[in-house]
C-alpha positions, 0 to 999 in steps of 0.5 A, a space after each residue: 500500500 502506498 504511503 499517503 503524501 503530503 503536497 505543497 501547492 504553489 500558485 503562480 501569477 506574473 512569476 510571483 506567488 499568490 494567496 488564493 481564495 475562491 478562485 477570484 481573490 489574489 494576494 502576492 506572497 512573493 517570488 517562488 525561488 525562495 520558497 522552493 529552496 526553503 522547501 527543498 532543505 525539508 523532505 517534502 513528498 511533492 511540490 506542485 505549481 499551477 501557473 494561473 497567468 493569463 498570459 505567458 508573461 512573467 514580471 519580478 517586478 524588482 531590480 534590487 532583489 537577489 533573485 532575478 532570471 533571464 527572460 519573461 516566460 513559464 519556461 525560463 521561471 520554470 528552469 530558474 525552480 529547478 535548480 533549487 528544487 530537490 523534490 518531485 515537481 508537477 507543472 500546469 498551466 496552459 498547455 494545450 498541447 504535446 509539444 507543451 508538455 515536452 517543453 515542461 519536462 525538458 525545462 524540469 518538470 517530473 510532471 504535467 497538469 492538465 485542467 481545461 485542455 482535458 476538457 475541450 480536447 480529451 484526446 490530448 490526455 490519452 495522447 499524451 499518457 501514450 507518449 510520455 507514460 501515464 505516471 507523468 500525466 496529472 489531471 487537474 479538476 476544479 469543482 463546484 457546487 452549482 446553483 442547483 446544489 450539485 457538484 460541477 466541473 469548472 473550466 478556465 481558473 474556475 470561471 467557466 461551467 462545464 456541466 460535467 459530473 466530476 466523478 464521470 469526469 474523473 473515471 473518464 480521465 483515468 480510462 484516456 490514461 491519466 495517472 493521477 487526479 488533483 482534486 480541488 474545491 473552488 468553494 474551500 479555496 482559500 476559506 481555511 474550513 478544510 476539505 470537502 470530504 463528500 467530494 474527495 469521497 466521491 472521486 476516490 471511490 470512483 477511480 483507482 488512480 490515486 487522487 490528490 485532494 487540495 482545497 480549504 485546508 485550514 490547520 494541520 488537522 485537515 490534512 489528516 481528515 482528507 487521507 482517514 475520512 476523505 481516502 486522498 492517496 495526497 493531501 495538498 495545500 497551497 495557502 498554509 504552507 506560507 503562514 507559519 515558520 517551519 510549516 511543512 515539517 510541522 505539518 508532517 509531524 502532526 501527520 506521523 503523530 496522527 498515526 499516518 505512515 507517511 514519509 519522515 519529516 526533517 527540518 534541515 538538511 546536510 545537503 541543502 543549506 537554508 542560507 543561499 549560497 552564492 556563487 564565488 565572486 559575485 557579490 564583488 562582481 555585482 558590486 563593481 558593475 553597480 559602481 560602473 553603472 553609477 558613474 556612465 552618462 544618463 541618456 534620454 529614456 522616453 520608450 517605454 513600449 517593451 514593459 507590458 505594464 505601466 503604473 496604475 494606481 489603487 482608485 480608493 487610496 494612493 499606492 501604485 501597481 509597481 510598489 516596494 511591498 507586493 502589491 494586487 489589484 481586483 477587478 475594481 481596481 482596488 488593492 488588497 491592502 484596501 480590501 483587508 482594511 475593510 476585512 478589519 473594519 468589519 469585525 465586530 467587537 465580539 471577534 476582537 474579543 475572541 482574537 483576545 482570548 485566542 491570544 491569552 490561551 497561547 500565552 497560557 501555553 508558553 508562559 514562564 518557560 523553564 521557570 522564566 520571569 519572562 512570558 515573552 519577548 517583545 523587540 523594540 524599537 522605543 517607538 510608537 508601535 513598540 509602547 503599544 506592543 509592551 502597554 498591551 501585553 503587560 497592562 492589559 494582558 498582564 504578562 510579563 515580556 523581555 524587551 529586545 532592542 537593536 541598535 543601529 546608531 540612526 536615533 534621533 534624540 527623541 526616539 532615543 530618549 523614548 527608548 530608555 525610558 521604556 524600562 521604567 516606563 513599563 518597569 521590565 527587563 531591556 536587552 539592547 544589542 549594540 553592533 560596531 560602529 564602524 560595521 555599520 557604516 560599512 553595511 550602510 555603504 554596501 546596502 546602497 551599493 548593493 541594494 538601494 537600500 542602506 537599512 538592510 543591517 536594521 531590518 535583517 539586524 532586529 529580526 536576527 538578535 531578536 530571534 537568537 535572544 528568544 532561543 538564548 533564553 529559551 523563550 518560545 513566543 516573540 510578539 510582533 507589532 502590526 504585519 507590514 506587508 499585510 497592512 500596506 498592501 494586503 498580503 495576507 488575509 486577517 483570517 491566516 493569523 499569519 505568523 514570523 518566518 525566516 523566509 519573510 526574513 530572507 525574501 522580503 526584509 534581506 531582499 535575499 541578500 543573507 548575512 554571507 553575501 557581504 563577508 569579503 566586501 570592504 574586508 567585511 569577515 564572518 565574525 563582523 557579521 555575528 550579529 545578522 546571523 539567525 537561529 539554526 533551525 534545529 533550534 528553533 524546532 527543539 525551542 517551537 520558536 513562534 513569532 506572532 503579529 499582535 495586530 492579528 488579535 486586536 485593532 491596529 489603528 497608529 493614530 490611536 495608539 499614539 494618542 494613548 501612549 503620549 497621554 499614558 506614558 508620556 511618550 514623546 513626538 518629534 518637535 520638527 516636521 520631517 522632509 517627507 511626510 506629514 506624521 510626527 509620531 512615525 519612525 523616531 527611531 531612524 532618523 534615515 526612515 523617514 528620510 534618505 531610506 524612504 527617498 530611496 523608494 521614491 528613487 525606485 518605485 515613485 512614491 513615499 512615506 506620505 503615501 504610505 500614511 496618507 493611504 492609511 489615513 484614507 483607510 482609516 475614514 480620517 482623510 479624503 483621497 483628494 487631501 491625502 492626494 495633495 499631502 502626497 504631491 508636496 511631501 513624497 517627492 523631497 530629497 531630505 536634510 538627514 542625507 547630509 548626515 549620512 555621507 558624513 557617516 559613510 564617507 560618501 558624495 552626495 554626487 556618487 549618492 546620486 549615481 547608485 541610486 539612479 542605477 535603481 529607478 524602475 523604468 516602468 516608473 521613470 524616463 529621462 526627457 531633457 536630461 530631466 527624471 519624470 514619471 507619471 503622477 497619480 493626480 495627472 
């Protein structure tokens, strides 16, 4: 008898990987070589990817990432996965035909899966099966329960009624010699409330080929049910496998130790380490040809024809399409960041109450391990959002957290006053990580350089010293403020509860630049880099290391948080406007955030922190678009004071300043007319 798998399901749209939810919802993860190569170090049984594009072009959309392949194709992503894919790989997505197929399998697929060309050309599967053997040969079966109350067969990503049984369907595909079904249920897609066990119990008793069964999975329970109650030979889940650290072990684990024999589960691996590991001399190489980049004349840009898109903006707040957080429009127009806010302006006072006590019966779980003073770690930064994490888990919770601080030398004298005070202020125990100085201006230096980003030591530093904290002290819950990238740009959905992963870490924070890719740059050595390094994963498996985002468990609202932290605690604001944006309260722990950091988003993508605060004013019902619209025509395009601090601080000319970032501007943003930068604006 064949051991059941467990499957991770990707899902492709543009070359990047969505979050889906009834077939229509499309939330961007990220792009899909990280995750492949997290993936690979775990043992997984399978990976399957469904290409949902609708057409054959794939964006990155980012030119300061590590991870980047040559062409726009299904098949140059494809050979870009494989070589980081240590596990079976099943492929679909538009193919219509043999030679389609063949293009797949010779680019690196094991597999190939078939959906809407099964049905509008049955004979492509039997063909098929007879020239590249049935094993290689998946089809793929999206169901869903018409308005008649039956089980129906849906063509073209869920969109098309087909009027087809799906157990008729599925026999007919296993008799034109299909080896294998994935099964999925367009109505549990993405809702989290587990499969749909009738129907996989249909199918599966219908056919003998094995049926994978995918759709709804919710907690690692699901998978159980699908393989004791629902006879899946496979159980797959897309979704899932994105919102926890170390998901698939895990979910393994909760398998084997629910009395299923699958294969065993390993959390690293000697063969593929989780750090990437760069090819010798690039980092030197890519920095040289930024530096030469930097220095060559500029030239009129004004043809914009080979870029498939240009910018368009979300019509309810201010964020564009090509944007530093990975950002999905709907049919309306509309980004995901502004449909999750109105997921969350909509609960009502007794869900809050309910994420509340989910929050309390987790601390009650962790609390005080191995006889701790501490119930859990909170990192901080001295600012707003960090006096809010510590009032709210100590004064209204009543835990008691250990605060963790990194130090990246940018304080302005108001966050640094708010930073020490935080200990008597709360009356609780501060780490504060204090990395060399002369370090950290060499990472300021090589960020720019490398990345347009001279922050990249402080948003990989404060992830990595927290983290290790946690494990030096054997302290399992780290506690988050808002999720980023799922309050700016809808990410995620509030019902994930998504949680810290190191592959946000390396993908989204590092940009895929790890600690190890600066050893050799300015005489850079391991040992000067200690303080980026991350906890191996054996010890965060051994320690059940979690790191949750408060803001999934009650409301998350700035400008009320900061109304009570200044009257509560007597937090302090800044006395001076910023350059770049209106808010006072914002980032006093950096003076660079607000100011050169984010003029080098504005540099690559168009916009700023005023747009950042504004769309959350708009949001939030507390400004018009029309007034966040004029607030960012004034603020979001200004070049900072603080810059003339920091190439004090690293040694730089403004005029090099200049030329590196101007290597980073995204051409689908700006051209170059009469010597002159310009772009398209959201109020032309």
């Amino acid at each position: 008898m064949m051991r059941p798998r467990l499957i991770v399901c990707l899902l492709l749209k543009n070359g990047l990987i969505v979050r889906s939810e009834l077939f229509k919802i499309h939330q961007i993860i990220g792009n899909p070589i990280d995750t492949v190569h997290r993936l690979s170090g775990w043992n997984v049984d399978e990976l399957v990817i469904l290409d949902i594009s609708e057409t054959n072009y794939h964006d990155m959309r980012r030119d300061d990432l590590h991870v980047s392949y040559s062409g726009s194709g299904t098949l140059d992503l494809l050979e870009k996965i494989s070589e980081v894919c240590f596990m079976p790989l099943s492929f679909g997505g538009r193919i219509a035909s043999l030679e389609d197929i063949q293009e797949r399998l010779s680019s690196g697929a094991d597999k190939c899966i078939i959906n809407t060309k099964a049905i509008e050309n049955p004979q492509l599967i039997s063909d098929a099966s007879k020239a590249f053997g049935s094993q290689c040969i998946v089809v793929s079966i999206d169901v869903k329960v018409n308005a008649s109350g039956m089980y129906e067969v849906y063509s073209c990503g869920g969109e098309k009624p087909t009027g087809l049984d799906p157990v008729l369907h599925a026999k007919e595909m296993e008799r034109l010699g299909a080896g294998e079904i994935f099964l999925n249920s367009i109505d549990r897609d993405g809702i989290g409330n587990g499969y749909d066990i009738e129907l996989i119990n249909r199918v599966t008793s219908a056919v003998s080929i094995p049926v994978i069964a995918c759709g709804g999975v919710g907690s690692y329970e699901h998978f159980v049910e699908g393989v004791v109650e629902g006879k899946a030979n496979a159980v797959a889940a897309a979704n899932i496998f994105h919102f926890f650290e170390q998901s698939y072990p895990r979910a393994k684990k909760h398998c084997i130790d629910a009395g299923l024999t699958m294969r065993p589960y390993q959390v690293s691996s000697s063969w593929f380490s989780r750090e990437p590991k760069y090819p010798p001399g690039q980092n030197i190489r890519r920095y040289e040809d930024r530096l030469s980049r930097s220095r060559k004349p500029l030239e009129n840009t004004t043809n914009r024809s080979e870029y498939k898109q240009n910018v368009r903006w979300c019509s309810k707040c201010l964020y564009p399409w090509i944007s530093a957080t990975p950002m999905e429009f709907d049919d309306d127009n509309i980004c995901m960041g502004c449909r999750m806010s109105e997921m969350k302006s909509e609960f009502s006072t007794k869900e809050w109450d309910r994420r509340k006590q989910l929050l309390i019966d987790l601390f009650e779980k962790t609390r005080c391990p191995n006889g701790s003073r501490h119930d859990c770690i909170v990192p901080v930064s001295g600012g707003k959002d960090s006096h809010f994490q510590v009032h709210y888990i100590k004064n209204v919770l009543g835990y008691n957290p250990l605060l963790v601080t990194y130090y990246g030398n940018n304080f302005s004298s108001v966050g640094e006053r708010n930073l020490y005070a935080m200990k008597e202020r709360f009356g609780v125990d501060h780490l504060i990580y204090y990395p060399s100085v002369e370090t950290l201006k060499k990472l300021n230096r090589l960020g720019l350089i490398v990345m347009g980003d001279m922050n990249w030591h402080n948003h990989v530093g404060a992830a990595s010293v927290t983290m290790r904290a946690a494990v030096e002290n054997g302290i399992p819950l780290v506690i988050w403020g808002e999720h980023g990238y799922a309050d700016l740009c809808g990410q995620f959905s509030m019902n994930d509860f998504v949680e810290w992963t190191y592959r946000n870490r390396l993908e989204h924070y590092a940009r895929g630049y790890e600690w190890n890719y600066f050893v050799g740059l300015e005489g850079l050595t391991e040992s000067d880099m200690n303080y980026w390094k991350y906890p191996s994963d054996e010890e965060i498996f051994k320690l059940d290391l979690r790191g949750i985002y408060l803001s999934n468990y009650t409301h998350w609202e700035a400008n009320q948080h900061t109304k009570l932290v200044r009257e509560k605690y007597g937090f302090e604001i800044s006395e001076q406007s910023f350059d770049r944006t209106y808010r006072k309260m914002s980032n006093l722990d950096d003076i660079h955030e607000n100011g050169i950091h984010d003029y080098l988003r504005f540099i690559k993508f168009g916009y700023g922190r005023c747009t950042d605060h504004a769309s959350k004013d708009v949001r939030a019902g507390i400004m018009s678009r029309d007034e966040a619209t004029r607030l960012v025509r004034q603020y979001d395009h200004v070049k900072p004071s603080d810059l003339k601090r920091w190439l004090e601080y690293t040694g730089m000319s403004e005029e090099e300043f200049d030329g590196i970032s101007d290597t980073f501007r995204d051409p689908r943003v700006w051209r170059r007319e009469k010597g002159e930068w310009v772009k398209d604006n959201v109020w032309d």
